[in-house]
C-alpha positions as CSV (number, residue, x, y, z in Angstrom):
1,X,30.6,-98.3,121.2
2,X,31.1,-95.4,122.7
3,X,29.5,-93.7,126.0
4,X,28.8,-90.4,127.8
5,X,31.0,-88.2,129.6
6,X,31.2,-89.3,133.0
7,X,29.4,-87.0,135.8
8,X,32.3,-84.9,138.0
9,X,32.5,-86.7,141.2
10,X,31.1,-84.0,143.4
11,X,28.3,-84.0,140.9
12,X,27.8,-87.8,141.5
13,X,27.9,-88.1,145.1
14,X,25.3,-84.9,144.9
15,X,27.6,-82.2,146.5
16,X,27.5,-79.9,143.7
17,X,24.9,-79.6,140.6
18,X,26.3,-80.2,136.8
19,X,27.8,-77.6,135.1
20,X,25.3,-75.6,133.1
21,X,28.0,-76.5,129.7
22,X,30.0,-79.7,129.6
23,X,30.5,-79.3,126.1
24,X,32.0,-77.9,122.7
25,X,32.3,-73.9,123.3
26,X,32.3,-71.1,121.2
27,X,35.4,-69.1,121.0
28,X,38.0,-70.1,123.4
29,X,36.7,-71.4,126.7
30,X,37.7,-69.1,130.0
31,X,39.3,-72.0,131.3
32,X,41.8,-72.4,128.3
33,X,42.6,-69.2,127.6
34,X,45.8,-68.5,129.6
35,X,47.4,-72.6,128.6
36,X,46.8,-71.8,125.1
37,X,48.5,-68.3,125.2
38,X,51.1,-70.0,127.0
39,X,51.3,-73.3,124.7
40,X,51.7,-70.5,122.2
41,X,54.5,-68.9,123.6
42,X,56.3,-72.0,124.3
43,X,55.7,-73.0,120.5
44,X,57.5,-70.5,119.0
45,X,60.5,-70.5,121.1
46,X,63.8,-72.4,120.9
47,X,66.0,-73.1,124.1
48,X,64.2,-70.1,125.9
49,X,65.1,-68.0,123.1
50,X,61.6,-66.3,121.0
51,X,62.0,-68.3,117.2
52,X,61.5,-64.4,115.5
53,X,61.3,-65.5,112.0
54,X,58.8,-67.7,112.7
55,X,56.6,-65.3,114.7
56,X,56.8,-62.9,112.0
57,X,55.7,-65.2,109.5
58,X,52.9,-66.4,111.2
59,X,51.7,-62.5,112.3
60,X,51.9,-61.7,108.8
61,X,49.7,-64.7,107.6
62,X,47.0,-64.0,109.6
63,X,47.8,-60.4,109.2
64,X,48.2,-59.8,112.8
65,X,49.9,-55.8,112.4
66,X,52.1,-54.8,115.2
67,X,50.9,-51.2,114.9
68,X,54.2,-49.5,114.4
69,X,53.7,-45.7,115.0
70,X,55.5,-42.5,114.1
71,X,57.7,-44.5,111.5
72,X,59.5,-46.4,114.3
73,X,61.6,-49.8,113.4
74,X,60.0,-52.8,114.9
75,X,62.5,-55.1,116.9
76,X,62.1,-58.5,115.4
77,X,60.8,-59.7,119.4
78,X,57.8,-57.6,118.7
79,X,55.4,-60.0,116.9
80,X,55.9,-63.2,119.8
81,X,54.3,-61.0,122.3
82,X,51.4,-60.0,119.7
83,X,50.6,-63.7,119.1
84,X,50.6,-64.4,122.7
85,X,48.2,-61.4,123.6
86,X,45.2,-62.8,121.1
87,X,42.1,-64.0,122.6
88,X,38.9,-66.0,121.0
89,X,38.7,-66.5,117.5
90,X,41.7,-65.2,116.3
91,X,43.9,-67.2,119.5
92,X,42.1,-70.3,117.6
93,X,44.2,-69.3,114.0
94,X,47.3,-68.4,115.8
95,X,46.8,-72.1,117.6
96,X,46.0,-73.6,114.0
97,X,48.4,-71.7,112.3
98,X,51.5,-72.5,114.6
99,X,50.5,-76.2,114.2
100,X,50.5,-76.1,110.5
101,X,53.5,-74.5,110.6
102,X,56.1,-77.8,109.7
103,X,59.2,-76.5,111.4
104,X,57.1,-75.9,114.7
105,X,55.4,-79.3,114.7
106,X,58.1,-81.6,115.2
């Protein structure tokens, strides 16, 4: 059996009205955005230390470019920060890629 969400307290005790969505959202919620990007960075790091290969690997996956210009080299610490910058749909892949990812998940 299973039962609805349970009212916010101030909503109960009638100091504030129910939020307009209490639901599923499209995209990624305001409210998540910045733990996600976080949970993110965290995930592909190892002892503090950005996990490079790994970041790479999932940029290029979800062909996430880096935009190199002029013909400069890309410094291997360039994609974490790429994958940590995404918003809405494309934060959801990097969040589903990074989980399928086997050596990230354990």
């Amino acid at each position: 059996m299973t039962t609805g969400s349970r009212p916010r307290f101030s909503v109960r005790v009638g100091l504030s009205e129910a939020p307009e969505h209490d639901g599923t959202f499209e995209g990624v919620p305001r409210h998540l955005l910045v733990p996600l990007q976080e949970w993110v960075d965290d995930a592909l790091r190892y002892q503090g230390r950005p996990l490079d290969d790994e970041a790479r690997a999932v940029c290029l996956r979800l062909r996430i470019s880096p935009g190199c210009q002029g013909g400069l080299s890309l410094s291997s610490s360039t994609f974490l920060p790429l994958l940590t910058k995404t918003v809405d749909a494309q934060l959801l892949d990097v969040v589903d890629e990074v989980l399928r990812t086997p050596t990230l998940g354990e």
